[in-house]
C-alpha positions as CSV (number, residue, x, y, z in Angstrom):
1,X,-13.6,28.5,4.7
2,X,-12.7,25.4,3.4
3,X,-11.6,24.5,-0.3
4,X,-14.2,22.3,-2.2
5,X,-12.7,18.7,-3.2
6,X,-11.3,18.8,-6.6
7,X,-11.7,15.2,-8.5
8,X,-9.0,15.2,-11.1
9,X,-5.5,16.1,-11.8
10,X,-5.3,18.9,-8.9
11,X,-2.0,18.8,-7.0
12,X,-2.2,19.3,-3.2
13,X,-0.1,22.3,-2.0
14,X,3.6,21.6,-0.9
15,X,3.6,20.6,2.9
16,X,4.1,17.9,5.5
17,X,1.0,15.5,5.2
18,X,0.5,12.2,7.8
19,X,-1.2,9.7,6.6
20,X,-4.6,8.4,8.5
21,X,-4.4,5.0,9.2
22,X,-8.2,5.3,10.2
23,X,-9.4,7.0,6.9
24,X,-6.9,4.7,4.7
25,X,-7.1,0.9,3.5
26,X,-5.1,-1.9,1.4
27,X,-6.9,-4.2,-0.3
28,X,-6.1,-6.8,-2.9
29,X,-7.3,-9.9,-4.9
30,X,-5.1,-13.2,-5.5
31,X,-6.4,-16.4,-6.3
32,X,-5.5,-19.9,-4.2
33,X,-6.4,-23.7,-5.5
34,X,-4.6,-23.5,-8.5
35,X,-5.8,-19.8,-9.6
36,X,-9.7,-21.6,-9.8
37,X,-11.0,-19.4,-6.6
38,X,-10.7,-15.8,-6.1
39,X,-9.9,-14.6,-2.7
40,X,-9.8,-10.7,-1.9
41,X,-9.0,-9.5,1.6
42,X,-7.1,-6.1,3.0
43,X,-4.4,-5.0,5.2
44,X,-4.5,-2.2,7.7
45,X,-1.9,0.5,7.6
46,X,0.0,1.6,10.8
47,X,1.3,5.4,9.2
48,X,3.0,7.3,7.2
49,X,4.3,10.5,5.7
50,X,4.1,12.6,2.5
51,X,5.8,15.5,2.0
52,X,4.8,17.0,-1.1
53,X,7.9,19.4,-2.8
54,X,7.8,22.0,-5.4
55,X,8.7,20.2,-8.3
56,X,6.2,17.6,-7.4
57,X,8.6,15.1,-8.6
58,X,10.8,15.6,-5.4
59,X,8.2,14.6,-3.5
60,X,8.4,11.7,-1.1
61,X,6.3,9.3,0.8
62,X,6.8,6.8,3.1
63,X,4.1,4.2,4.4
64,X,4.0,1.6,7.3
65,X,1.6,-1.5,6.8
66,X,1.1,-3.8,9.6
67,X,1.8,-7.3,8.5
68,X,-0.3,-9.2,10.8
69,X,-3.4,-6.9,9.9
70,X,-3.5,-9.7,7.0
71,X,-7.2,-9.9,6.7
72,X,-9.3,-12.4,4.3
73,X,-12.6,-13.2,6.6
74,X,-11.3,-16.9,7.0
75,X,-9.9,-17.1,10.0
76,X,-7.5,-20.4,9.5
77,X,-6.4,-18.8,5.8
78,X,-5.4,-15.7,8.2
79,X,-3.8,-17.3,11.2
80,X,-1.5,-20.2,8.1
81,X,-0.8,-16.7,6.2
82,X,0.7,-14.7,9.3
83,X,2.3,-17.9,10.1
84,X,6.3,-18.2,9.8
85,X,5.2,-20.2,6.6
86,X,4.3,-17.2,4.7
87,X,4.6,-13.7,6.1
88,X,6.3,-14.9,9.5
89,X,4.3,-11.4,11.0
90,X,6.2,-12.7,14.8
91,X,9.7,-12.0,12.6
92,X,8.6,-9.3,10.2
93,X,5.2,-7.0,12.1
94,X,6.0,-4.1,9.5
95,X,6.1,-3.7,5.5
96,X,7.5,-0.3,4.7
97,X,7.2,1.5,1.4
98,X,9.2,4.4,0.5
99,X,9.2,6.4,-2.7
100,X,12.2,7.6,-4.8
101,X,10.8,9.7,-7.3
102,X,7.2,10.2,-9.4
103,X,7.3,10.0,-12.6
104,X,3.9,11.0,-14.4
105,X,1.5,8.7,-12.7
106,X,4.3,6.3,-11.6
107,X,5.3,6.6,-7.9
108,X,8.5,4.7,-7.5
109,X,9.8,3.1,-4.4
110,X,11.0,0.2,-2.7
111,X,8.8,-2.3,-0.3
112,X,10.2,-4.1,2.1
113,X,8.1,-7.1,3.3
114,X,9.3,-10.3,4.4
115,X,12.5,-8.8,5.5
116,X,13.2,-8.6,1.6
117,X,13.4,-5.0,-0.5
118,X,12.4,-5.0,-4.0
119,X,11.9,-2.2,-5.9
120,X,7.8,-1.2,-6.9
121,X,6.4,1.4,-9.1
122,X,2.4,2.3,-7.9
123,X,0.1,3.7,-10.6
124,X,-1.3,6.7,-8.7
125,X,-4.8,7.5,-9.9
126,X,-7.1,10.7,-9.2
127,X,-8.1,11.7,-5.6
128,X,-9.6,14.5,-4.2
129,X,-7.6,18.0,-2.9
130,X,-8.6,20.4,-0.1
131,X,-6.8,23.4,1.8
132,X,-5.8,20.7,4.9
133,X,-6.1,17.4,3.0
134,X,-6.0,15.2,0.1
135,X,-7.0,11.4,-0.9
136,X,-5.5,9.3,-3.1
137,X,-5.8,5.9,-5.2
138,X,-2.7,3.8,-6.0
139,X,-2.5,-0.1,-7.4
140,X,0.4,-2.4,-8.0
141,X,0.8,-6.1,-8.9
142,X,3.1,-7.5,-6.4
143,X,4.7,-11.0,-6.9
144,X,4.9,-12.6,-3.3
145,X,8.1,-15.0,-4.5
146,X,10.4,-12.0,-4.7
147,X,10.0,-11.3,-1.2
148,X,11.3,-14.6,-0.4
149,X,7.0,-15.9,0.5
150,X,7.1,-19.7,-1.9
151,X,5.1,-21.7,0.7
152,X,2.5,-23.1,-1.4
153,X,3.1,-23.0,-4.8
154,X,-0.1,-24.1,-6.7
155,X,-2.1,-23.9,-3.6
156,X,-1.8,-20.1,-3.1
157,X,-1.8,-17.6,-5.7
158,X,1.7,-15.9,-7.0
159,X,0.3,-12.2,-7.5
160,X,-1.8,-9.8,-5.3
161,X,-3.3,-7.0,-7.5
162,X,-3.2,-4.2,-4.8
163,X,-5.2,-1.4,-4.3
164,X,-4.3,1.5,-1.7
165,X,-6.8,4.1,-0.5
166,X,-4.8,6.9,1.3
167,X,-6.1,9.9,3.3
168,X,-3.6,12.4,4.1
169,X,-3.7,15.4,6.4
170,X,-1.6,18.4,5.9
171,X,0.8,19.0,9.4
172,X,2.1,22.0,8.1
């Protein structure tokens, strides 16, 4: 019988866990004409792995975003942002995120985007825990000029707020 979901603070138990591309999302909100019109949009991700440790602070996680799943609903905006302009998606298909420690709330890590690695900390929020699965929330503000994306300054906003939606199976 399965576990009810528990909303809060619950751990899942130690184990391999993929991640479901199908039952996960990326979304964010940025701004473009000089910060005066909001524009929200999403990316897809391709994968990914959890393995949750006992401490739960040697935990990892590592997470594959496809690039050219850049998705705003305008498709020009799309086609200019995948472009070798900005993300250059025919150079760089893949943004990878992997952890090097939690802290708290914190999950710590590096993304590479861009062919560019800077260091990110996500602020993991409550999900819900069963005997095979778990879900979790996570946002970060990432500032597309360290990853080497300027086209547009003025034109296209600076920041994404980010918000990752994650569903994650237990393996074994």
């Amino acid at each position: 019988m399965d576990q009810k979901p528990d909303r809060g603070t619950a751990t899942p138990p130690a184990g391999h866990y993929e991640i479901d591309p199908a039952g996960s999302r990326i979304a964010f909100a940025t701004t473009h004409l000089f910060g005066m019109l909001p524009v929200r949009g999403s990316f897809a991700l391709d994968g990914g792995t959890v393995e949750v440790a006992e401490p739960l602070t040697d935990s990892t996680v590592r997470a594959e975003i496809a690039a050219a799943s850049f998705d705003t609903g305008n498709k020009a905006r799309d086609e200019q942002v995948r472009s070798r302009r900005y993300l250059d998606t025919d150079r760089y298909p893949s943004m990878t995120f992997v952890s090097e420690r939690i802290e708290g709330d914190r999950l710590i890590g590096a993304l590479t985007a861009h062919g560019v690695t800077r260091p990110v900390t996500l602020a993991v929020e409550a999900g819900e825990v069963s005997a095979a699965s778990f879900t979790a929330r996570a946002s970060v503000r990432i500032d597309r000029t360290d990853f080497g994306v300027t086209a547009g300054r003025g034109m296209t906003g600076r920041h994404l707020d980010v918000t990752i939606d994650v569903t994650c199976t237990r393996r074994r």
